[in-house]
C-alpha positions, 0 to 999 in steps of 0.5 A, spaced: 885 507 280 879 510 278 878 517 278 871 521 278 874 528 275 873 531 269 878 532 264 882 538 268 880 538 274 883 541 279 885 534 283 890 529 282 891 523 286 896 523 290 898 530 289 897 537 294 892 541 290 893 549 291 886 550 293 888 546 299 893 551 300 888 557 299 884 557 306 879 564 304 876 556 301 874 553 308 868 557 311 870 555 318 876 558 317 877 563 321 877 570 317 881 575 323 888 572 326 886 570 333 889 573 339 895 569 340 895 565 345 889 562 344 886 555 347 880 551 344 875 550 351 872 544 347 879 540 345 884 544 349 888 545 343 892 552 343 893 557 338 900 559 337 905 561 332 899 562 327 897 554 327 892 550 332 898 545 336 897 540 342 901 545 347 901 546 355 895 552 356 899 558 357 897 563 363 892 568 361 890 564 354 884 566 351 878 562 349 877 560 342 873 554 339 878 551 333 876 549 327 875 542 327 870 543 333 866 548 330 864 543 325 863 537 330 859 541 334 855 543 327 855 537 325 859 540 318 863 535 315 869 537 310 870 530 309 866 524 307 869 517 306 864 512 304 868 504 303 863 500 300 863 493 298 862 486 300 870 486 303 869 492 307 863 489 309 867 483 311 873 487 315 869 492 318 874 492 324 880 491 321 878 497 316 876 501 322 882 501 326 886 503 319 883 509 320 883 511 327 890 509 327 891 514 321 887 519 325 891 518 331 898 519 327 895 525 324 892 528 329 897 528 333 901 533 328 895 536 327 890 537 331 884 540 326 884 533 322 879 528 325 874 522 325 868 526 327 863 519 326 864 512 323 857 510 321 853 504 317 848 506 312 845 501 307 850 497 304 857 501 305 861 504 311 861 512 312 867 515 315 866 524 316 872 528 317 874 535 320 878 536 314 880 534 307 886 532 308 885 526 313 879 524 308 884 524 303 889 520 306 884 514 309 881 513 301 889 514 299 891 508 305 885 505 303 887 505 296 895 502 299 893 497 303 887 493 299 888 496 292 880 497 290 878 502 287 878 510 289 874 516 287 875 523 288 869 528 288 872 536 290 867 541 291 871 548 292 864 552 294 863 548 300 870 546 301 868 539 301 871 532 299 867 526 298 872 520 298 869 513 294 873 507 296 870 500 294 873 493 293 
């Protein structure tokens, strides 16, 4: 596995760097405690016990937009994965349903990770994502499932991963 860090960069492959834990990062984070409980009027997730969660909406909830819908609807994503290469080209299917039914397992858990779009451009396939994680965890499956190789590019400012995997 290649990868695309400097030497002392904060990101190992395959390993939680603390900045993810460190939400004062993520510019769509919300910076005030919303007022609990709270259900997104564009997904319906409720916020509840300090975290987004798939629930039934309580009486009198209050109205939110989560973070993974803020930044679908700026169109802002966190997470870029570009699949490159002639096998990806040649797979395509096989390569999409891979991350759709890792964002489907994720999802479920964890209502703000998200495939927002999958797009062809050029040469290569990008998948962008509401969260880092999930863009992490498809280069990282990727990486599993058909070797290749895989890089890594973190921003910190802009809490943006881009994720680079050719074979």
């Amino acid at each position: 596995m290649k990868s695309g860090q400097t030497p002392g960069s904060a990101f190992q492959p395959g390993r939680h760097f603390q900045v993810l834990d460190d939400p004062s990062h993520d510019p769509y984070q919300d910076r005030e405690k919303l007022a609990e409980p709270s259900v997104c009027a564009d997904c319906g997730a409720v916020f509840h016990e300090g975290r987004w969660q798939w629930a039934p909406v309580p009486a009198h909830a209050h109205q939110a937009h989560c973070t993974a819908c803020r930044r679908i609807h700026d169109k802002f994503p966190a997470g870029y994965v570009s699949i490159e290469g002639a096998f990806a080209q040649a797979h395509r299917e096989e390569l999409v349903n891979l991350a759709r039914n890792l964002e489907a397992r994720e999802k479920a858990e964890h209502p703000l990770q998200r495939i927002m779009a999958i797009e062809d451009q050029d040469d290569h396939m990008m998948i962008t994502t509401t969260d880092i994680h999930l863009a992490r965890a498809i280069g990282e499956a990727l990486h599993h499932a058909y070797k290749g190789e895989l890089d890594y590019q973190y921003n910190r400012e802009e809490y943006l991963l881009r994720v680079r995997w050719k074979h």
